[in-house]
C-alpha positions as CSV (number, residue, x, y, z in Angstrom):
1,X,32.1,-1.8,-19.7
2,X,30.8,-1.5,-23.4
3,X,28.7,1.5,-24.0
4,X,26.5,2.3,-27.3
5,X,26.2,5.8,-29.0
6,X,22.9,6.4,-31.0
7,X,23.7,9.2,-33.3
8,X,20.3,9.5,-35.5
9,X,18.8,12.1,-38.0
10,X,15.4,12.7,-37.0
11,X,12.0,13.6,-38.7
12,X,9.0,15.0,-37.9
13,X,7.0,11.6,-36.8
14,X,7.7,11.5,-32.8
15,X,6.9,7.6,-33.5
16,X,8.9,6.6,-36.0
17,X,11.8,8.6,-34.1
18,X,10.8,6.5,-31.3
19,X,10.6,3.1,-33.3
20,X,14.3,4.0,-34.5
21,X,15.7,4.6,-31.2
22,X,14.1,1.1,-29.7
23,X,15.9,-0.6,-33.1
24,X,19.2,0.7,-32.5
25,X,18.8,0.5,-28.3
26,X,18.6,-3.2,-29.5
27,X,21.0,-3.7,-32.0
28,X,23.3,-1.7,-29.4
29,X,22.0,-4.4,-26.9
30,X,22.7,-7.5,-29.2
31,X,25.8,-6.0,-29.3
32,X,26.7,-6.2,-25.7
33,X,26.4,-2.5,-24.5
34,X,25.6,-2.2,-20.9
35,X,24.9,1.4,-21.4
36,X,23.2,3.1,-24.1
37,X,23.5,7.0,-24.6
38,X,20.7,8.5,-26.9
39,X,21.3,12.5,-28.7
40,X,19.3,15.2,-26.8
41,X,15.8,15.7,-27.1
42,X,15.9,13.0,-29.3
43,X,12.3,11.9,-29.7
44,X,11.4,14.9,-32.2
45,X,13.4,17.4,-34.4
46,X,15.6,20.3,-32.9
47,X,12.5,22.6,-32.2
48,X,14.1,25.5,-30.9
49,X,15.6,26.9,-34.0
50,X,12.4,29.0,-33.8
51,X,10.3,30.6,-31.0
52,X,7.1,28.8,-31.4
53,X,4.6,28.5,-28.5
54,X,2.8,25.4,-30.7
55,X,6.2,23.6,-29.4
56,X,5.1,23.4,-26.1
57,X,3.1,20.6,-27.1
58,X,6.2,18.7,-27.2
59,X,6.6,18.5,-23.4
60,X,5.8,15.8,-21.2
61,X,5.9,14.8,-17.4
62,X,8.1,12.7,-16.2
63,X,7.4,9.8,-15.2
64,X,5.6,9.8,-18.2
65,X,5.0,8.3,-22.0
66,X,8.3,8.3,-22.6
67,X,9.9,6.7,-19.5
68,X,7.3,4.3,-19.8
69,X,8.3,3.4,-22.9
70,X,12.1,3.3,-22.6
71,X,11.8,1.7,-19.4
72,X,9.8,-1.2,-20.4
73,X,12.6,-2.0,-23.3
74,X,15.4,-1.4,-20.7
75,X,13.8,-4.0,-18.0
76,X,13.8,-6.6,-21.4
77,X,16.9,-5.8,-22.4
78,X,18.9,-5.2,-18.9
79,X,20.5,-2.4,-20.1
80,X,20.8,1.6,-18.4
81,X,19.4,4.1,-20.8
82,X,20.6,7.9,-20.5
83,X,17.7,9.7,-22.0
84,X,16.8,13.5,-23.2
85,X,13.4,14.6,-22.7
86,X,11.7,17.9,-23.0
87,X,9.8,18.1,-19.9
88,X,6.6,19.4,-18.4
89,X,7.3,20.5,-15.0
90,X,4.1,22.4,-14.6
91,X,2.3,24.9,-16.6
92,X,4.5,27.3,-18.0
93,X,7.6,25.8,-15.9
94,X,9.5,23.7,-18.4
95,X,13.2,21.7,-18.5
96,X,15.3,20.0,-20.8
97,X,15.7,17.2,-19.0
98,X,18.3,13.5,-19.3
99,X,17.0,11.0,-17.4
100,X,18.9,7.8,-16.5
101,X,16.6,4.4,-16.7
102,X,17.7,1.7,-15.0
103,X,18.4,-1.9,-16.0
104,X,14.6,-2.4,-13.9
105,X,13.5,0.1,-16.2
106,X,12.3,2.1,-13.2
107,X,14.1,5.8,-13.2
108,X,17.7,6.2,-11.3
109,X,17.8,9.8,-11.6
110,X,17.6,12.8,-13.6
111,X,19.2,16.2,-14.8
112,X,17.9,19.3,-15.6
113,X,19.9,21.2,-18.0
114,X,22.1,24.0,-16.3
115,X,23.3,26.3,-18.8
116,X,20.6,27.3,-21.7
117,X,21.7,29.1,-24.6
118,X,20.3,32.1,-26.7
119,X,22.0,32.2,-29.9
120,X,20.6,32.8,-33.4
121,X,18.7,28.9,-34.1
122,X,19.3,27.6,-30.4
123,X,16.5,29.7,-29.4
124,X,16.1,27.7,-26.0
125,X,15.8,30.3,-23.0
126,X,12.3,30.6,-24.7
127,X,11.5,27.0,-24.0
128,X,13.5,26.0,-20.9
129,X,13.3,26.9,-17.8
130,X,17.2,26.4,-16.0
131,X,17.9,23.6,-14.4
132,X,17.8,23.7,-10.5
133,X,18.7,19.8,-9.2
134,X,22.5,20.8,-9.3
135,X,25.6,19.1,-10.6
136,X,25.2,15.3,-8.9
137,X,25.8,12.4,-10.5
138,X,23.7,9.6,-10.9
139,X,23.9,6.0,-9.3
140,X,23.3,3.3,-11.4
141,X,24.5,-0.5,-11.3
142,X,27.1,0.0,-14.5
143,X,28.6,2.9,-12.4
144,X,28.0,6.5,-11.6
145,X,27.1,8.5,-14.4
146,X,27.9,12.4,-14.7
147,X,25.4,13.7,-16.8
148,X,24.8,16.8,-18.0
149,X,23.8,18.8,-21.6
150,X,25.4,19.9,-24.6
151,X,25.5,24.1,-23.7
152,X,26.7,22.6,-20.7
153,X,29.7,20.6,-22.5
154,X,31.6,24.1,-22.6
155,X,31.6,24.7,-19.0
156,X,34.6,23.2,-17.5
157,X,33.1,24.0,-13.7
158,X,30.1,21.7,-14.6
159,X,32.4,18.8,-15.7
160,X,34.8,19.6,-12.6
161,X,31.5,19.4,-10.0
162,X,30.4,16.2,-11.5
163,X,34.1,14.5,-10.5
164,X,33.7,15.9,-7.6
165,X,30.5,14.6,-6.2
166,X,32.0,10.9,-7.8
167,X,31.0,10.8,-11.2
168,X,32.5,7.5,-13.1
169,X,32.1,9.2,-16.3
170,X,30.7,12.3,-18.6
171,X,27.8,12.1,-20.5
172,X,26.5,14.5,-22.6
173,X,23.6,14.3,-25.1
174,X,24.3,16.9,-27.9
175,X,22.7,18.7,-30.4
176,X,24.9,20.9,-32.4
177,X,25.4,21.3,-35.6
178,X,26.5,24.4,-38.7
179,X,24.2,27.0,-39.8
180,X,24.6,26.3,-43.9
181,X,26.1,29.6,-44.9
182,X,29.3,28.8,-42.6
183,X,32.2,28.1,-44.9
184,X,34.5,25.5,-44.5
185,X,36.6,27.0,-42.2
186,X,34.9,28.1,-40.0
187,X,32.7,24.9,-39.6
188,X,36.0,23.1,-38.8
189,X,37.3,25.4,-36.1
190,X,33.9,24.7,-34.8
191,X,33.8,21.5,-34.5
192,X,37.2,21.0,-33.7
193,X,36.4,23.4,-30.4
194,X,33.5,21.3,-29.3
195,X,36.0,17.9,-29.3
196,X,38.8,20.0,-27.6
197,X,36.7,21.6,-25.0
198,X,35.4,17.9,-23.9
199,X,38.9,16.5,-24.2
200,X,39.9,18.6,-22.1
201,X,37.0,17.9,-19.3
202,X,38.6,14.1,-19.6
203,X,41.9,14.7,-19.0
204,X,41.1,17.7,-16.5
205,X,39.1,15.2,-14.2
206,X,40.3,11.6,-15.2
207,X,37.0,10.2,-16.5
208,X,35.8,8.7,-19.4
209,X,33.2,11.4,-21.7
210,X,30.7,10.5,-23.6
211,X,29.4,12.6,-26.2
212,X,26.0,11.3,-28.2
213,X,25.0,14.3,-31.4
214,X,22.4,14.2,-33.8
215,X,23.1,14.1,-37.2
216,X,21.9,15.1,-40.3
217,X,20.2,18.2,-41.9
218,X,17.0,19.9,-40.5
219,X,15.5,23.0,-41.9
220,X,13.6,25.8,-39.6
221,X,10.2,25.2,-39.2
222,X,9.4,29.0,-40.8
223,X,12.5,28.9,-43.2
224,X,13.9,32.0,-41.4
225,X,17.3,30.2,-42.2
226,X,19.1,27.6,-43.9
227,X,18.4,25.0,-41.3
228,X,21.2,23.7,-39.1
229,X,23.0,20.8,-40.0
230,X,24.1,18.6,-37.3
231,X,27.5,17.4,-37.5
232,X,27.6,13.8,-35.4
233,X,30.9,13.2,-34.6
234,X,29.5,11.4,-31.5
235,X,32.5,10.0,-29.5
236,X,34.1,8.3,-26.4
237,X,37.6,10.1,-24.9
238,X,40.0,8.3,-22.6
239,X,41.1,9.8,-19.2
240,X,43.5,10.9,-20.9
241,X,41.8,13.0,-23.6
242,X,42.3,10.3,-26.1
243,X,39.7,9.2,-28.6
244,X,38.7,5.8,-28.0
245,X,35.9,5.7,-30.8
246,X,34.2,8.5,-33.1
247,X,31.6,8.2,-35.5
248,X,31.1,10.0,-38.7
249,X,30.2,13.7,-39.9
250,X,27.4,12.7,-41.9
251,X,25.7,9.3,-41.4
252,X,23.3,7.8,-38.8
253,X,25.8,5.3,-36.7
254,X,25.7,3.3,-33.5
255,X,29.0,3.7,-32.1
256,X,29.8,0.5,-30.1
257,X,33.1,0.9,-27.6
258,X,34.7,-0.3,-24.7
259,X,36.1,1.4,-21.9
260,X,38.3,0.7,-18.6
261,X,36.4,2.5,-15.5
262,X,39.6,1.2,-13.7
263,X,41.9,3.7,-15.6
264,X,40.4,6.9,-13.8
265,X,42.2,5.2,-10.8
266,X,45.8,4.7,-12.4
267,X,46.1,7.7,-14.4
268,X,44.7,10.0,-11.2
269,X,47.3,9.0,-9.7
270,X,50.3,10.0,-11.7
271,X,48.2,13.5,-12.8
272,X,47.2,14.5,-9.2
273,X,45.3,17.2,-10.3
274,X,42.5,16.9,-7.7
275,X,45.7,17.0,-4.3
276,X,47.0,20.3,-6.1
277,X,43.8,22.6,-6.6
278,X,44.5,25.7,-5.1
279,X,41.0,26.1,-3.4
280,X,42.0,28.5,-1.4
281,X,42.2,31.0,-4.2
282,X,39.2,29.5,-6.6
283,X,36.6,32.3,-4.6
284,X,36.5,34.5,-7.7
285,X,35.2,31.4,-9.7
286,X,31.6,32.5,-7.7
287,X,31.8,36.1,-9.8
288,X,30.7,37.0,-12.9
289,X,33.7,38.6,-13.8
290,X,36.5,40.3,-11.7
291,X,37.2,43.5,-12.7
């Protein structure tokens, strides 16, 4: 299968984001991409460096504006989108939310983020509402996709859940990126811990991973900071952690790959991690802690 990675840098015109997206969804198209992944919440900027009630504004229903419109260039194109949306469940009940569009461009499924942070600029338990439709995967005629959303990239109980309920592969739209007064080093241990981490999910489950960021610099809407500057480094790992195609640090890119569903198959069965799980002793992993 040939997947496409999106990896843009935003602004603050929600239609010209959009008009980007539907140029790359096609060049990724043109290219022959079956599947095309797109960064999370990728119609606007990242709103949640702040705590901004005006930001609600933002969220839509799904079905809605934005299904409507990504599914009407998936039907032309006969492609699966994998989508992040900031949705409107009800009034004051709100999700960040991936939704998977089918080559019909009617809706095969969607997921509500599990795990929402609250660290200084990723300000989103004020805006989202935790996810409650679970770890399933989602059926779709390119294969059964596992997708979930970047907090939830450092969870290796999310990615384990997914493989067990048949996921064919990880996806994860990102947003992450370095506050500016990081140094150096310590931006490099981060990012080097957010490849790692997902690596790891691969080789631990023997699956494909996706992993779409945004890119690019975007200050905070009040200034209270330096802005966050997203690093990219979208990418595609083997089942066996290896990295099959990356894009860059610093530029818009869409990253064009191939990859062997079949492989999960042959390499699960010379790692046998799944037959030697010691479930009987996994109890604790329901705790919060154990002392």
């Amino acid at each position: 299968m040939k997947v496409g990675i999106i990896q843009q840098n935003n602004s603050q015109d929600i239609e010209l984001n959009k008009s980007k997206l539907e140029k790359n969804i096609r060049a990724c198209a043109a290219a022959g991409a079956s599947l095309v992944v797109m960064q999370e919440l990728h119609n606007s900027l990242y709103f949640c460096q702040t705590e901004d009630t005006s930001c609600f504004d933002l969220a839509e229903t799904i079905p809605g504006k934005s299904t409507d419109f990504f599914g009407k260039i998936a039907k032309e194109l006969g492609v699966v989108l994998v989508l992040s949306l900031f949705e409107k469940r009800s009034t004051g009940v709100y999700h960040n939310t991936a939704v998977v569009i089918e080559t019909d461009g009617s809706i095969a499924g969607k997921y509500r983020k599990m795990h929402i942070p609250d660290d200084p600029f990723y300000y989103e338990k004020f805006y989202f509402t935790e996810g409650d439709l679970g770890f399933n995967p989602i059926k779709t005629s390119v294969g059964t996709l596992g997708v979930m959303i970047c907090w939830d990239q450092w969870f290796p109980e999310s990615a384990r859940l997914m493989a067990m309920a048949g996921a064919d592969l990880l996806i994860y739209p990102t947003a992450i990126g370095w506050e500016k007064s990081d140094t150096a080093e310590e931006q490099a241990r981060q990012r080097d811990a957010w490849i790692t981490v997902q690596r790891g999910h691969a080789v631990a489950n023997g699956l494909h991973l996706i992993a779409c960021n945004r890119v690019g610099w975007e200050q905070a809407p009040d200034n209270r900071n330096n802005g966050i500057k997203f690093w990219g480094s979208s990418f595609v790992a083997g089942v066996q952690g290896e990295i099959i195609a990356q894009a860059a640090t610093e530029k818009e890119e869409n990253l064009i790959c191939d990859i062997d569903l079949s492989r999960t198959e042959k390499v699960r069965r010379i790692w046998s991690f799944f037959r030697d799980r010691r479930i009987d002793c996994f109890d604790d992993l329901t705790k919060r802690w154990c002392l």
